[in-house]
Every structure is written in C-alpha cells, then in structure tokens.
N, C-alpha and C positions, 0 to 999 in steps of 0.2 A: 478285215484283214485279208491281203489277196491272197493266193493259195499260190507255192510258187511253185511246188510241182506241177502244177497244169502250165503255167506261164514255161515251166523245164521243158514239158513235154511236148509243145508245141514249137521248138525250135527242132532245126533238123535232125543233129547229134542226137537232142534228148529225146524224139520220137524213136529212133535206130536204137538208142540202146535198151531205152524202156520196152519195145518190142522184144529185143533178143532176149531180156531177163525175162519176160512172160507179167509186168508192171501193170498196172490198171492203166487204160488209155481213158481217160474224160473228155467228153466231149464239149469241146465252146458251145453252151444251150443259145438256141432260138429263143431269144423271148422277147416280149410285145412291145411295138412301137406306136404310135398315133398312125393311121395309113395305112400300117400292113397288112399285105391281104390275108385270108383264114389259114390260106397252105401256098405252099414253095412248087405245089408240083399237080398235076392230076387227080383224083381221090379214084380207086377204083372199087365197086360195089357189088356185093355177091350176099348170097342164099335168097330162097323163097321164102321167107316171113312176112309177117305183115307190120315192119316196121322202117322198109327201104322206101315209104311215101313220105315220111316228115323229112329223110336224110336228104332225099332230090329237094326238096323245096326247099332246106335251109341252104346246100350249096349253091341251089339255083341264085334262091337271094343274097348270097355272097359273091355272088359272080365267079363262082369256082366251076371246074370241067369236071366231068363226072364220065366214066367209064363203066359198062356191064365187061364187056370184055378184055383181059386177059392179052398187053401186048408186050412181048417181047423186046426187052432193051431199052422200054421206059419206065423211066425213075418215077415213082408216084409219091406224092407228098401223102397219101392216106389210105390204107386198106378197111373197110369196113364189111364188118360180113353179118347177116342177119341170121341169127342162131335161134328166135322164138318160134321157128315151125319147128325146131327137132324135138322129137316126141318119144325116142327113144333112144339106146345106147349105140344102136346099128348105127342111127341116123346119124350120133356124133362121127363119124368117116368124112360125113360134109364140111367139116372143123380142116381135115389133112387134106382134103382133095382141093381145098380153094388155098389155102396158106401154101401150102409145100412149094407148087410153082412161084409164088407170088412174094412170099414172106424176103425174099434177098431183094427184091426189087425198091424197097422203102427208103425213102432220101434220109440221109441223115436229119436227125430232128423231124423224121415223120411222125406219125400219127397213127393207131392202129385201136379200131372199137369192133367189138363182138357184142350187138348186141342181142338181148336176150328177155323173158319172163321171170317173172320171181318165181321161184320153183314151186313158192306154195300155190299160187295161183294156175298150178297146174290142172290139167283133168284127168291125170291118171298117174298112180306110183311111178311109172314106167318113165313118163313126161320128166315130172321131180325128178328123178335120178338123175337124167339127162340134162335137163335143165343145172340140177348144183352143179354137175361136172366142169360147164365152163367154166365154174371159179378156177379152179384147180388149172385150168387150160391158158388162162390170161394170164397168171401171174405167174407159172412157168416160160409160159411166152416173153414175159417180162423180163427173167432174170435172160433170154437169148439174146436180146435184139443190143443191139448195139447202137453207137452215135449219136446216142441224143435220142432216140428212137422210142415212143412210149405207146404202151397199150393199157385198155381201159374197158373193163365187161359193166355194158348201160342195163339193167334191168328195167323193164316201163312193165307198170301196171295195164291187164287188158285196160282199152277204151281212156285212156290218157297219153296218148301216141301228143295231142295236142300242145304239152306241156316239155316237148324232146328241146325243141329250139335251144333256147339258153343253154343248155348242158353240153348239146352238140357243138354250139360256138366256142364253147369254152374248153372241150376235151379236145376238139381237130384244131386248135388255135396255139399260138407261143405261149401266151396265157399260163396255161399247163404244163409248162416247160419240167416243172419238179414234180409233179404225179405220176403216178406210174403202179400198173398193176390194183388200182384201185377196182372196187364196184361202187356204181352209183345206183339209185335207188329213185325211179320217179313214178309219183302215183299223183294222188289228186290233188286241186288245189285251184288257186285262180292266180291263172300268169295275163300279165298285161304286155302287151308287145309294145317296145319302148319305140316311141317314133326316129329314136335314130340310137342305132346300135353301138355307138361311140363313146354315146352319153345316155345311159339307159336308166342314171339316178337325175337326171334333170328335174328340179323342184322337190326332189326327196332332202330329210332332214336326218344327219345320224350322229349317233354318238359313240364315241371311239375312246375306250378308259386306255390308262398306260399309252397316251398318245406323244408322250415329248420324246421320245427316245428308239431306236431301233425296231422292231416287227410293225407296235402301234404308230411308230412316226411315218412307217410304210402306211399301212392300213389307212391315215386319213388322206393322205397325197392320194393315193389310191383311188378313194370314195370321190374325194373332190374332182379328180380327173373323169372321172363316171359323171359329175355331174352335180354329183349331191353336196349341198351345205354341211360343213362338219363341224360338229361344237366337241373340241377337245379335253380331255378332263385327264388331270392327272393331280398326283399330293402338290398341296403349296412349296415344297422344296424344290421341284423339279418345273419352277411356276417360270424361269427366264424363257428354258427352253424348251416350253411348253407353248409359250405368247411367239416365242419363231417359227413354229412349225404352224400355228393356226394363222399366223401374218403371214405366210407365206403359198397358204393355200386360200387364202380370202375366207377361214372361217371364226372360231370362236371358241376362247377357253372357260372352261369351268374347274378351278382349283378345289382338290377336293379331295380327306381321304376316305375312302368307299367302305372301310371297317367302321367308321364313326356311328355311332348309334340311330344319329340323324340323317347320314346320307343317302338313304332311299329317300326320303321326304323330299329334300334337298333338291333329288336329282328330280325328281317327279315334278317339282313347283320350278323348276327352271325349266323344265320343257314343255309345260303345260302352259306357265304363262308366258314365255317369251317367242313359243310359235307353236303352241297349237297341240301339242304332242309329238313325239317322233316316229319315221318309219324305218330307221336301224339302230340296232344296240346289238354294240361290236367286243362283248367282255371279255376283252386283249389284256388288261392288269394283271400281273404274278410275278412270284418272287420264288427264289431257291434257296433253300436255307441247308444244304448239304452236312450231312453227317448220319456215320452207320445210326441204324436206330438206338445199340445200347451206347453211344456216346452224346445223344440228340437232347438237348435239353427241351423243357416244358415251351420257352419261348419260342425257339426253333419250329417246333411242331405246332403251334397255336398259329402263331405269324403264316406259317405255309396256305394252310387251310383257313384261315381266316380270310386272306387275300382272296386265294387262287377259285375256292367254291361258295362257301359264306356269303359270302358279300355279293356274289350276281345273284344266289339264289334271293338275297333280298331284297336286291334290286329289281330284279324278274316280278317278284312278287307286289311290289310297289307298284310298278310299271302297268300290271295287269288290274290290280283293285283299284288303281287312280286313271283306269282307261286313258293314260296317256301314250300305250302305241296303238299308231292307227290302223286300218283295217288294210288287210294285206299288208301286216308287217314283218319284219325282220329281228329275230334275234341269230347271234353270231358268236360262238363260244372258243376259246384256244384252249383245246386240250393238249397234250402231247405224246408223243410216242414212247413214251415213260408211264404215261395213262395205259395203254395196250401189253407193252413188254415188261414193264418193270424196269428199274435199274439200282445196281447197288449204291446207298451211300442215298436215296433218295425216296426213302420210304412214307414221310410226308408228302415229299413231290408228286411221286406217282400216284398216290391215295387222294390227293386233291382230282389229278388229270383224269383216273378214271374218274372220281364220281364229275366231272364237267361231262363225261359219256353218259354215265347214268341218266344226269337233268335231263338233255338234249330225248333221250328216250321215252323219259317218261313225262314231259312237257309237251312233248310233238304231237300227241293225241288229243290233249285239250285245247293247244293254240290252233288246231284245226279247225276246229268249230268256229275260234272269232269272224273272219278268218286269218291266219298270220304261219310263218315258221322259224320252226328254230333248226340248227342245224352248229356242226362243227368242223374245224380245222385240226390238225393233229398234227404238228410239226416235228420232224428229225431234225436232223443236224444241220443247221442253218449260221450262215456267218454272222454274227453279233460283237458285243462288245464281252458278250459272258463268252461265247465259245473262243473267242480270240484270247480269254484269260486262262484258258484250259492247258494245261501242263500236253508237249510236244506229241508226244506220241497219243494221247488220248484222242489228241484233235484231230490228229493223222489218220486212226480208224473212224471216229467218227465221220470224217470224208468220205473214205475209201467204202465200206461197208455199206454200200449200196449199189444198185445198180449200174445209177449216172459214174460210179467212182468220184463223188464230190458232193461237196457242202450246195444245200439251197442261200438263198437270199431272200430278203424280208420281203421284197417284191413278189418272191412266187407264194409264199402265205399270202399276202396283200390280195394278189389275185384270185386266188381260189374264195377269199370272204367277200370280195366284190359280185364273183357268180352267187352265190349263195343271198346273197344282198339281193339282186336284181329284182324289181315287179315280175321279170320274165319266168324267177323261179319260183313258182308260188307250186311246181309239185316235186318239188327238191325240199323234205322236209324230214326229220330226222335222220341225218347222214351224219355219218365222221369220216372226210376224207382226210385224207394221210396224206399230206405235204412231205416228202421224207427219200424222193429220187428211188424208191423201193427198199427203202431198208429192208439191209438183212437180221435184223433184231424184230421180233414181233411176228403180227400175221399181216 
C-alpha cells in the first residue's frame, strides 16, 4: 500500500505546510541496487582504536575515499568513529569532540557507525562503564539525525577484528536502509570471503518457509539475487503462488504445512536427498491471530505458537540430528518488535516472538561448535498486506512512530537476513537486529 503522506509531503505545498505545522518529514530511503556503490559520498574516519584497520581495507576494497581529516563544506556519505580505545568516562569527550563539528555534515541517507568492545570484555570497571555508555550514545544519536540518516554501534570481540567485513558492507550500505540505532555484536566464527561481493550465496542452498507471499516472498528474490538456490516452502493452499515466486527466481517449491507431525522428517529427507543438505534455513512462517487475552480462544493461542516457535524449534532440531545443515551454516529467525515491546491485543504474538529471541540465544552457543549460526530479524512496522488491513490511524502511527517517520518494506527485512545468511558472516551469531526505522516502542 503506498503511504501517501510521504507521496503529500514531497510535493512543494506539502513540504511548506508540513514544515509550518511541525509534521514528520520522511525521507525517500536509499536502498540497494545491482551496481551501486557502498556510499554517496566520502566516509570520514576518527578515534584511536584498534579497529579503523578492517574499515580502510573494506572501503579500500569498495573503492570508496576515506578521509582522517575533518573538511569543511563536504558532504560525507559516512562518519565512522572508533570508540574501542575509550577506557574510561573522561575519555567518552572523544564521542563530542569528533561528532559535534562533523555530525551536520552527513548526506542524506548517510551512514554513521561507532564502533566499540563488548563492555564485558573489558579490563577494568572503568573500561565497562564507558564502553555500555555508547549504547545510550547511538541510539540517542539516532533519534537526532535526520534524512534518511542512520547510526549503528559495532561491537567486535578482541582478536576477531577479521570477521568486521560483511557487517561493515552491510551497515555503511542502502542495504540498511531501515536499521537504525541498532548494536551488532561480532566475535568468533569462520567467515569465508565470497569471491564476488554481489553474489556472496553463489552455490549455497536455502530454505525459505512462509515464502509465497509478502516478507518470505522478499526473502527468497533476495537470496536468489545473492546467488543462492531457493527451495520454497509454504501450506499446499498457498501452493499457485508459491510455484510463481519459486518460477520466477529459478528455484523450487516444497508444499508443506510445518505443524504437521511429520514435517521435520519431511523437510529433512527433502533436503538431504535432493542436494546434499542445506546452508540456510530462513524461519519467515507466522501468523496473527489477534485478540485481548481474556477474549482469545484455545485455537487462537495454540495456532500463534504452534506456527510462529513450535515448529522451527522442530525443525532446528531435525535439521541438527539428521546433519542436514552444512558446516558453516545459517539459521535465520523472524521475530518481531512485538517479541521486544509487547503489544496490546497480541499476547500470543508477542509470546511466540520473544521466545524466537530466547531460541536464537540459547542455540548460538551450541551451533558454534558445528561450526554454523543462527541469528534473528525483528521487524516494525513494515508495509504488507496485514499492515495495509490495519484500521487508519493505527497504520498512521505505526509509520510515524519511528525515527525514518515511515513504514519499512519487505525488502529491507529481506536484506538484513541476506547479511546474516552470508559465508562472510560466520562471527555474526546470536543477534536480533531490529528492522523497525528505530521504533519508538521498545528498546
């Protein structure tokens, strides 16, 4: 459904009067084309940490210009500041002495990353302190910047600086068009550097549930443009327009419904025997079955959570005992920002999305060892066929009530589960990033 206040807002009048009333101004997002390059503009780079050597070498290899200094009057497509040497509270002043001049300077749809250490991996209280602080610092940052303009605090693990790449393409990239205000989290693992950064799932194998239709019918156009073969799965009801979306990315349907007693087996003997095993599993299938709790019936609540976490934990589980995913794999979870904040009238819903946070948690430690990871997406308010069914003003805030002032698209989920997919991210491993323009609901 188009949004037609932004379509209002971008004409001359409606820019002029939305201004004078003090209106949300949303930004036309930047996002990814075949070709385009990482950034619009310069990236300029600051602090003394020991993580501004992976940043030169990714934009080197992107062929993007890099700046130490500070010039007056140029638009930079990217500020990146290295925040893992500050070691104490004094030292966060390095935070305002590099932003202050620099922070107006960012193109619209720029790019902004502070990166940093996990504060536990500190070596002294002092460190921690300073180190949590830039949470609080980015996501403030977040709700200032304006135009399309996004920031993003990276924590790397000491001595996995190795594993930055992929993250860094994908936070300084359109790609990320709808993130905002996130942390990401990279520690160990084994990334494989994709011999072309365009197609980075070339000869990978994935499976994409809930794929005939809106988010999942993103998600395998997605994968397949990456590279990878996609065997789509979704119930035999939704079996025509399921057979179009896998015809039309050159991959393959599996009709299936994923509560069935037998379709873990199922899923496991189709992938096992028809290629080998798989190296993504994308659990996009769920449903809403709305109402307060004391009006919710038995089916309501059974259906929610039978879908939404049931069913991949037992597919996970399949997957895992019938070593049908391969080493350095991918699992891929859609939780939501309903999982995080709650919301009224969705007390199933929400109950399912956190515990898809829980799994992602406490799964990440033992697909370590294979080696493999899992990881999650957490979408806001994103334009669908459900959110287009949403009574006027519900839909209105759900837009508005973020930072971007506007609904994502299934594209910018799509994207975020393609970085997470990558071989490249093999130290990107229990995360839930928030697809959600920074909603103002939640943390």
């Amino acid at each position: 459904m188009s949004d037609r206040y932004q379509q209002l807002i971008e004409t001359p009048p409606g820019r002029f009067v939305s201004k004078q009333l003090g209106l949300p101004q949303p930004q036309r997002l930047r996002r990814y084309e075949p070709g385009q390059a990482l950034l619009e503009g310069p990236a300029l780079l600051g602090g003394d940490g020991a993580l501004l050597g992976p940043v030169r070498d990714t934009l080197t290899a992107a062929k993007e210009e890099a700046h130490d200094d500070f010039r007056e009057g140029l638009r930079y497509g990217a500020l990146v500041f290295d925040a893992s040497g500050i070691s104490s509270t004094e030292e966060l002043r390095q935070l305002y002495d590099f932003f202050h001049p620099t922070i107006r300077s960012v193109r619209p749809n720029g790019r902004v990353l502070v990166l940093a250490r996990p504060p536990e991996a500190s070596h002294s209280p002092h460190a921690h302190t300073a180190q949590r602080a830039l949470e609080g610092f980015t996501r403030s940052l977040g709700k200032e910047l304006r135009r399309g303009a996004t920031v993003q605090l990276v924590q790397v693990e000491p001595g996995r600086e190795q594993n930055m790449e992929s993250t860094l393409r994908f936070l300084l990239s359109a790609k990320s068009a709808y993130v905002d205000a996130q942390v990401v989290r990279i520690g160990p693992g084994e990334s494989e550097t994709p011999a072309d950064w365009d197609r980075p799932l070339a000869g990978k194998l994935a499976l994409v549930t809930g794929a005939s239709r809106g988010i999942g019918e993103s998600i395998a156009e997605t994968l397949a443009r990456d590279g990878a073969r996609v065997v789509c799965l979704d119930v035999p009801q939704q079996g025509d327009a399921l057979a179009e979306v896998a015809n039309r990315i050159g991959g393959e349907t599996l009709q299936l419904d994923i509560t069935a007693d037998n379709a873990p087996a199922l899923v496991v003997e189709h992938l096992n025997e028809r290629h080998g095993g798989v190296d993504v599993v994308v659990h996009n299938a769920g449903v809403t079955r709305d109402k307060t709790l004391g009006r919710m019936d038995d089916q309501q609540w059974d259906m929610v959570l039978g879908i939404n976490i049931t069913a991949q934990e037992r597919i996970n589980q399949a997957l895992l005992e019938g070593d049908a995913l391969r080493p350095n794999g991918r699992l891929v979870a859609v939780s939501s920002q309903s999982g995080i904040a709650g919301n009224a009238g969705q007390t199933n819903y929400a109950t399912s999305k956190a515990a898809v946070i829980g799994m992602v948690h406490a799964l990440a430690p033992e697909l370590a060892k294979r080696p493999a990871t899992i990881n999650a997406v957490a979408p806001g308010f994103i334009e669908t066929q459900m959110t287009a069914a949403m009574p006027t003003f519900t839909r209105e805030a759900g837009r508005r009530l973020n930072s971007m002032s506007q609904g994502g698209l299934p594209v910018d989920v799509a994207e975020a589960i393609a970085w997470m997919a990558s071989p490249a991210s093999g130290g990107v491993n229990g995360n839930v990033v928030r697809v959600c323009g920074q909603s103002l609901l939640g943390a």
